[in-house]
C-alpha positions as CSV (number, residue, x, y, z in Angstrom):
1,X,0.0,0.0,0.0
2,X,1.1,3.4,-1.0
3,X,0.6,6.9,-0.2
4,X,3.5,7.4,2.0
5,X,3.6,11.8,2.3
6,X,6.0,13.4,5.3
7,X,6.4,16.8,5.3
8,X,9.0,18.2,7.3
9,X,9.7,21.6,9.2
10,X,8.6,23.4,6.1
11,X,8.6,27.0,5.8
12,X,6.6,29.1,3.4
13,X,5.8,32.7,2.8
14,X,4.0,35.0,0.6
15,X,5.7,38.2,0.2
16,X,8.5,37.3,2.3
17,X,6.1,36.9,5.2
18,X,6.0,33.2,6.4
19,X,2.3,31.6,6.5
20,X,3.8,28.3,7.6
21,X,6.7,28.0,10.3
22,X,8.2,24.8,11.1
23,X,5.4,22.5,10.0
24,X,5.7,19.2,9.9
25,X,2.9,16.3,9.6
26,X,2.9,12.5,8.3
27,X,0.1,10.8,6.6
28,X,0.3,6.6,7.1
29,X,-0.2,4.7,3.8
30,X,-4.2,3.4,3.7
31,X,-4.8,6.3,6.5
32,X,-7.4,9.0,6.6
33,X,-5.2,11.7,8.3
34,X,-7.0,15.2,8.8
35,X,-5.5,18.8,8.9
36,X,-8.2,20.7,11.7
37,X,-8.1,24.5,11.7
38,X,-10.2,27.4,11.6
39,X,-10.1,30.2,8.3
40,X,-6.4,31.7,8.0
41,X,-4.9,29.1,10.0
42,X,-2.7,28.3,6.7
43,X,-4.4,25.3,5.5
44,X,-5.0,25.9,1.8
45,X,-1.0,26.9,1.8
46,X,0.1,23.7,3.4
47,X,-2.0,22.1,0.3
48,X,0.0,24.7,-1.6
49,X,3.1,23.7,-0.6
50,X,2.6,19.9,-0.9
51,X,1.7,20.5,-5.4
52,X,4.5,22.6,-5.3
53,X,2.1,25.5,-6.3
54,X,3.8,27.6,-3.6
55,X,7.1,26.0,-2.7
56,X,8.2,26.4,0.8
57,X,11.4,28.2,1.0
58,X,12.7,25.8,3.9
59,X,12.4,22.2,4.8
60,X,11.2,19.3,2.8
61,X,8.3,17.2,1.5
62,X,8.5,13.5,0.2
63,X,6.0,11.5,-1.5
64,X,6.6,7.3,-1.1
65,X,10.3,7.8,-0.3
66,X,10.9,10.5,-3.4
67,X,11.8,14.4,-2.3
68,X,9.7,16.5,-4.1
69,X,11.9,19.4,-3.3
70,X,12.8,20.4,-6.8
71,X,9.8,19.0,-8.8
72,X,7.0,20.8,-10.7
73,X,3.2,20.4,-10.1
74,X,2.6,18.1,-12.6
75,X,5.3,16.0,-11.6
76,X,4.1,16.0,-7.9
77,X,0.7,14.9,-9.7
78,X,2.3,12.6,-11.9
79,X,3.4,10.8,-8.3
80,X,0.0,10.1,-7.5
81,X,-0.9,12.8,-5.7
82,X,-4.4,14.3,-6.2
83,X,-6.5,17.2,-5.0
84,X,-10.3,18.1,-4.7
85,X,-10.0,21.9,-4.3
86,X,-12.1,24.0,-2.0
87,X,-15.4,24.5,-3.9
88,X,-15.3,21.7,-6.4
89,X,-14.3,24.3,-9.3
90,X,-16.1,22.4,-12.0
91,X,-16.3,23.0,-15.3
92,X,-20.7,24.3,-15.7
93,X,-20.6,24.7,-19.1
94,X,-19.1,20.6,-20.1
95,X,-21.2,17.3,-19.2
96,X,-20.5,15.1,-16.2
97,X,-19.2,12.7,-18.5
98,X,-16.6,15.3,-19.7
99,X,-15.5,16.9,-16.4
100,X,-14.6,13.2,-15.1
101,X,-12.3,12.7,-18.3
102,X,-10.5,15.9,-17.7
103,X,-9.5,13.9,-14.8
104,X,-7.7,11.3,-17.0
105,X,-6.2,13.5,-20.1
106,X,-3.1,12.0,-19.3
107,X,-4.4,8.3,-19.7
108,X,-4.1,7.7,-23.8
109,X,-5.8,4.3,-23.9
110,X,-9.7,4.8,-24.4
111,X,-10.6,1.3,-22.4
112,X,-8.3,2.6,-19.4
113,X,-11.0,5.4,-19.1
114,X,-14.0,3.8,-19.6
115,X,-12.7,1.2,-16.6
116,X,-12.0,4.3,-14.8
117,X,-15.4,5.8,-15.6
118,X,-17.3,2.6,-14.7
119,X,-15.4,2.8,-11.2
120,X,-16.4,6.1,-10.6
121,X,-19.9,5.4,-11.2
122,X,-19.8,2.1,-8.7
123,X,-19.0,4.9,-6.1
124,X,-21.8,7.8,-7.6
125,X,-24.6,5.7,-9.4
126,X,-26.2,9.1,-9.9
127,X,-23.5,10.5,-11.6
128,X,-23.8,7.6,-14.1
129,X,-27.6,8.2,-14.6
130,X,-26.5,12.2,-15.5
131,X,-23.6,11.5,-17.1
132,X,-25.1,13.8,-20.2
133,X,-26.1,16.7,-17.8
134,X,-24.4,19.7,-17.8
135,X,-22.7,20.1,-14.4
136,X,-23.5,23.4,-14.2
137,X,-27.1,22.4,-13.6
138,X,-26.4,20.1,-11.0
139,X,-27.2,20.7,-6.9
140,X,-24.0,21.6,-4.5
141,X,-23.6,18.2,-3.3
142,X,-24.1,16.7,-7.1
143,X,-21.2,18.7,-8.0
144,X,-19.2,17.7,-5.3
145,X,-19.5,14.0,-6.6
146,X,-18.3,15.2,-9.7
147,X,-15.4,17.0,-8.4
148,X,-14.5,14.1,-6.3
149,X,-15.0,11.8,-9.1
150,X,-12.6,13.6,-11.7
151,X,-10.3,13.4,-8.2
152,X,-10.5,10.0,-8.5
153,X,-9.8,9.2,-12.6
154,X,-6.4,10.0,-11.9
155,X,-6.1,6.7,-9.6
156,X,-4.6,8.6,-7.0
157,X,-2.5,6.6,-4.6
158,X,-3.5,9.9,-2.4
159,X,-6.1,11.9,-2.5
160,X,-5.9,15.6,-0.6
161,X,-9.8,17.1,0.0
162,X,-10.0,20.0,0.6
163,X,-13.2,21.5,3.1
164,X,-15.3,19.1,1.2
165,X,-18.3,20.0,3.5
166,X,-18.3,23.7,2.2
167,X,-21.4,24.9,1.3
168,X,-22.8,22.0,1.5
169,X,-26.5,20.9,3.5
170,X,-25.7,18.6,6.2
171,X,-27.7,16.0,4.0
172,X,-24.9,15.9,1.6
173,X,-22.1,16.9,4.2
174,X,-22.8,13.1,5.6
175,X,-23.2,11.9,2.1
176,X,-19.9,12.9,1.7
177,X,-18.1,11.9,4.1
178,X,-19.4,8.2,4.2
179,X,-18.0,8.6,0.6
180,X,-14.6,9.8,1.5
181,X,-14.9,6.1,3.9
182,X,-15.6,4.2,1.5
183,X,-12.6,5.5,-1.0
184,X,-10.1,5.1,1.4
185,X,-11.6,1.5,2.1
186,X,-10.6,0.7,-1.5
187,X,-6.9,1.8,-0.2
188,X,-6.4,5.0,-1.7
189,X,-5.0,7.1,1.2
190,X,-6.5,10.4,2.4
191,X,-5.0,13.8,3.7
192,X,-8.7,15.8,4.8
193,X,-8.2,19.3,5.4
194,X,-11.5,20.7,7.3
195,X,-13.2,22.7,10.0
196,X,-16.1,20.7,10.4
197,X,-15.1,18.6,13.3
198,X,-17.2,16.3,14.1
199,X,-17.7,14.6,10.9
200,X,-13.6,14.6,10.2
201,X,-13.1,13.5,13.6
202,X,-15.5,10.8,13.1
203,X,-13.8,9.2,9.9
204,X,-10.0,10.2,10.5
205,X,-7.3,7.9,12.1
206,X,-5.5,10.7,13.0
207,X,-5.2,14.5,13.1
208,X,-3.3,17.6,13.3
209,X,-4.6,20.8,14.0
210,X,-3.3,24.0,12.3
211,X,-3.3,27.4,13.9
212,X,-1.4,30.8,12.5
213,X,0.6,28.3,10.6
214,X,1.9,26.1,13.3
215,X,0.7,22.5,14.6
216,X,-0.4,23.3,17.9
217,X,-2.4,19.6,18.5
218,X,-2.3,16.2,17.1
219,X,-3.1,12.7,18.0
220,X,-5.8,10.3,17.5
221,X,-9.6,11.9,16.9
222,X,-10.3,10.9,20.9
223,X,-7.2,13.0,22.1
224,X,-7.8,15.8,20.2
225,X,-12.0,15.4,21.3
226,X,-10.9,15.1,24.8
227,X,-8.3,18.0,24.3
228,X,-10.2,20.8,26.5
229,X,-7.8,23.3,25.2
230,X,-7.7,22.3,21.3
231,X,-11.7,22.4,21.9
232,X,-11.9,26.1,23.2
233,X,-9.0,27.9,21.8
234,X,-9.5,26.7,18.1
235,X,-13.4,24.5,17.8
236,X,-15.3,27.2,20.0
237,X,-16.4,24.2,22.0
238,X,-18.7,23.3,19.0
239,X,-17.5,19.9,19.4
C-alpha cells in the first residue's frame, strides 16, 4: 500500500512573510489523516506547498520515499498525488461525462477510461444516470460527486480534499463523508483538510490541527476530542 507523504519543518511565505513556520505532519499509507483548523490558520497553503504550487522556502516534502523538493506540479501529480479543491471548481458549461475525463487527459488508452469511468460510477450511481447533464445544472452536493469523481480518474494513490463539507446541506455533508470512507476503504489514502469537526473527527485515524501556521495539536480523533484546550481555543467548544 502506497501513499506514503511526510512533510518536514517546512517554511513558506508569501511576500517574504512566512504563513507556515516549522510545520511538519505525516500521513500513514491506507490512513485518513485530517489537517483541523479554523479560516487563515494556513491550511489551503500547506495544500500549496505539498503541489509545489507555492514552494516552501525551507524544509522538505517527500512522497513514497521521493523528495519532491525540486519537482513541478505536474510531476508531484504525476506521483500520484491528487487534489479536490475548496469548492469543487467544475467545469458548468461541459457534461458530467466530460468533467470526469479531464481527470484522465493524461491516460491515452480509451478502455483505461471507460474502466476508470465505470469505477467512478460504482462509487456515484447518480453521476452515471446524469452522465449527459451539464454540471452546471447540478445541486451543490451533485457537484461535489463530480469534483471528487474527476479526483479519483487520476487513480490517485493519495487523495488531498479540501473543506469538502463547504457549502454544502448537512444531507450531503454526511453523504460525503461516508464517501470519503468508502474510497479510502478501496486503499487509496487520504489527507482531509476541514473545520467541520465532528464529521472529520468521526472518519479520521489521525489529526493535526493548524493554527497561525503552526501544529499546535495532534493525536488520535479521541485525544484531540478530549483536548479541552484544542476544543476552546480553536473548535469554539462546538464539538
Amino acid at each position: 500500500m502506497t501513499g506514503h507523504l511526510i512533510v518536514q519543518d517546512i517554511y513558506t511565505a508569501y511576500d517574504r512573510a512566512d504563513v507556515l513556520s516549522g510545520l511538519s505532519i505525516e500521513v500513514v499509507p491506507g490512513s485518513i489523516t485530517c489537517i483541523l483548523g479554523s479560516n487563515g490558520a494556513g491550511k489551503s497553503t500547506l495544500i500549496r506547498s505539498i503541489l509545489r504550487l507555492t514552494p516552501p522556502r525551507a524544509g522538505s516534502i517527500s512522497f513514497n520515499e521521493r523528495k519532491v523538493d525540486q519537482m513541478q506540479t505536474h510531476e508531484v501529480i504525476g506521483l500520484g498525488i491528487a487534489c479536490i479543491p475548496e469548492g469543487r471548481r467544475i467545469f458548468a458549461k461541459m457534461t458530467v461525462e466530460e468533467n470526469l475525463r479531464i481527470g484522465a487527459y493524461l491516460v491515452a488508452s480509451e478502455s483505461a477510461i471507460r474502466a476508470r469511468l465505470a469505477r467512478v460510477y460504482e462509487t456515484f450511481p447518480r453521476l452515471k444516470e446524469r452522465a449527459k447533464q451539464l454540471a452546471g445544472t447540478m445541486s451543490g452536493g451533485e457537484q461535489a460527486m463530480v469534483s471528487i469523481g474527476r479526483g479519483l480518474m487520476t487513480e490517485p494513490k493519495l487523495l488531498i480534499i479540501d473543506e469538502p463539507s463547504l457549502g454544502l446541506s448537512p444531507l450531503f455533508v454526511q453523504e460525503n463523508f461516508n464517501v470519503i470512507r468508502r474510497i479510502n476503504d478501496t486503499g487509496v489514502t487520504v489527507l482531509l483538510v476541514e473545520q467541520n469537526v465532528n464529521q472529520t473527527l468521526a472518519i479520521a485515524k489521525y489529526g493535526y490541527v493548524l493554527s497561525q501556521g503552526k501544529i499546535v495539536a495532534r493525536g488520535t480523533p479521541a485525544m484531540l476530542s478530549a483536548d479541552a484546550e484544542v476544543q476552546r481555543a480553536y473548535f469554539g467548544g462546538a464539538h
